[in-house]
C-alpha positions as CSV (number, residue, x, y, z in Angstrom):
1,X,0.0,0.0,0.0
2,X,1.1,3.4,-1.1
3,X,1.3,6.8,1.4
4,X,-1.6,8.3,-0.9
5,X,-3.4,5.0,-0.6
6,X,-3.1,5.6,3.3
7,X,-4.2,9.0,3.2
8,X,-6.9,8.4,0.9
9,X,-8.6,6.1,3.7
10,X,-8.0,8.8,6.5
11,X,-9.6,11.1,4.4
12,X,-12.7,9.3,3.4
13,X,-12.9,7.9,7.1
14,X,-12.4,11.8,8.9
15,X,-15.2,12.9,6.9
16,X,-17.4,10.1,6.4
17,X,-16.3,7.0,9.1
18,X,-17.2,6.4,12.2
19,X,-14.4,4.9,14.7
20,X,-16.7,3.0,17.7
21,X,-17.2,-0.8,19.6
22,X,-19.4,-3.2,18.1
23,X,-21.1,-5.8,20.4
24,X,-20.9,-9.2,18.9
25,X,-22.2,-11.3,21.7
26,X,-21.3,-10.4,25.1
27,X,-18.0,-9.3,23.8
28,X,-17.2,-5.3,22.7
29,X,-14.7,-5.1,19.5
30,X,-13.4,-2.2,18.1
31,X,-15.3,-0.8,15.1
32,X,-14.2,1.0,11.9
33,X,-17.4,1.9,10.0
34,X,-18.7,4.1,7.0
35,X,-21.4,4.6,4.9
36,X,-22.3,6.1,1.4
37,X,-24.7,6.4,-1.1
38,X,-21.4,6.3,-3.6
39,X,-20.2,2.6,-3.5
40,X,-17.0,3.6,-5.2
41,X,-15.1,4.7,-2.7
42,X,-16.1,2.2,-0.6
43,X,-14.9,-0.6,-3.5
44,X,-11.6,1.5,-3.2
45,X,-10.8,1.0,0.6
46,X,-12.5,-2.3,0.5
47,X,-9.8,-3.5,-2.1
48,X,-6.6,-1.7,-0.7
49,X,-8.1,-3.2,2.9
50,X,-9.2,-6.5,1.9
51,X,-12.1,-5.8,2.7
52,X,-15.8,-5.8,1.3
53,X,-18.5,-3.6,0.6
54,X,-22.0,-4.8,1.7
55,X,-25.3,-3.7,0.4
56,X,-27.3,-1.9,-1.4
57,X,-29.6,-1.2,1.3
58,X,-33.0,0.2,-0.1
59,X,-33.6,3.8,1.0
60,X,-35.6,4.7,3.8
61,X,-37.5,7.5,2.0
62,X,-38.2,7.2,-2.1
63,X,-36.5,10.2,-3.2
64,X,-33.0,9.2,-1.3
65,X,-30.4,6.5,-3.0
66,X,-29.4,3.0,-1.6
67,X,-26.8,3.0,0.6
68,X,-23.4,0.8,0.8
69,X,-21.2,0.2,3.9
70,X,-17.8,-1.1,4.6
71,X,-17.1,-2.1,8.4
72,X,-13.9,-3.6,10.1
73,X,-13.9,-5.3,13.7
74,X,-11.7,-7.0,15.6
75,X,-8.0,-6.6,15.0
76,X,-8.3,-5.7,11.3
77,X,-10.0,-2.2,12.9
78,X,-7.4,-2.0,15.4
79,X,-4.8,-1.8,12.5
80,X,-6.6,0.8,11.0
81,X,-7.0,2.5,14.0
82,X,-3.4,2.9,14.7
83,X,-2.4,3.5,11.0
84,X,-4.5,6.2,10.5
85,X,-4.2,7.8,14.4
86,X,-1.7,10.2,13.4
87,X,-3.4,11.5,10.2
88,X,-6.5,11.8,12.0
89,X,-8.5,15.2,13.8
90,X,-8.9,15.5,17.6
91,X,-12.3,14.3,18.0
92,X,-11.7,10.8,15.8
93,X,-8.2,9.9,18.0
94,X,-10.9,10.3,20.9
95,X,-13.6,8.2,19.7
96,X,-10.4,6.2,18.9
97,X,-9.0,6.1,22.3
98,X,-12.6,5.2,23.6
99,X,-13.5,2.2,21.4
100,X,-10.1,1.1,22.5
101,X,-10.9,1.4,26.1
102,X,-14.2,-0.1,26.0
103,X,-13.2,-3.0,24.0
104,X,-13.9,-6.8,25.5
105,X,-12.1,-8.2,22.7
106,X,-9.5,-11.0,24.1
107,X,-5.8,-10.6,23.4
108,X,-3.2,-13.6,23.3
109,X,-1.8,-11.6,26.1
110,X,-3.0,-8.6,28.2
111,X,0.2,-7.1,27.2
112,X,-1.0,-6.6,23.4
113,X,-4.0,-4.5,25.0
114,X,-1.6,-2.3,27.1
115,X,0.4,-1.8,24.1
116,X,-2.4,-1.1,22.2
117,X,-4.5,1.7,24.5
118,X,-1.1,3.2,25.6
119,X,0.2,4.2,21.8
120,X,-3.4,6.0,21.5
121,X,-3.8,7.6,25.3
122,X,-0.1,9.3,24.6
């Protein structure tokens, strides 16, 4: 992956992502999400990500368009998490910092979490 490639995705995802926790089960994972009536720059991340883009969902009123999404959980959206921290405004390293916190999500060791939540805290 190029530097523009990387930049490309904190763009897209500053302006239209959302960086939360998702509950599967009992357990909280961190959550990379986004969603767009334009399914091409979704295909773009999904692609560079390995990713993939899920819908059309049908519009909830008859004059708007169908809408795609692209979400990551789990380790794949702590990677992009922590690739795209730096790049990233104020308010999306704290809703960064939080899904971290708040994550369930089990770790060979409780080392890797530590690692993890410390790199975004300071």
């Amino acid at each position: 992956m190029l530097v523009k490639d990387i930049h490309y995705i904190a763009g897209l995802l500053e302006g239209e992502g959302c960086f939360s926790t998702a509950t599967l089960g009992k357990h909280k994972r961190p959550s990379v999400q986004v969603g767009m009536t334009d399914p091409e720059p979704l295909a773009k991340v999904a692609k560079l990500l390995y990713g993939k883009v899920l819908g059309p969902y049908p519009p909830v009123k008859k004059s708007y368009k169908p809408k795609y999404r692209l979400q990551f959980t789990g380790p794949k959206a702590i990677g992009v998490m922590l690739t795209l921290f730096s790049l990233l405004s104020p308010r999306r390293k704290e809703a960064i910092k939080k899904a971290l916190k708040a994550s369930t999500l089990k770790y060979k060791t409780n080392q890797a979490k530590q690692v993890y939540c410390d790199y975004t805290i300071n």
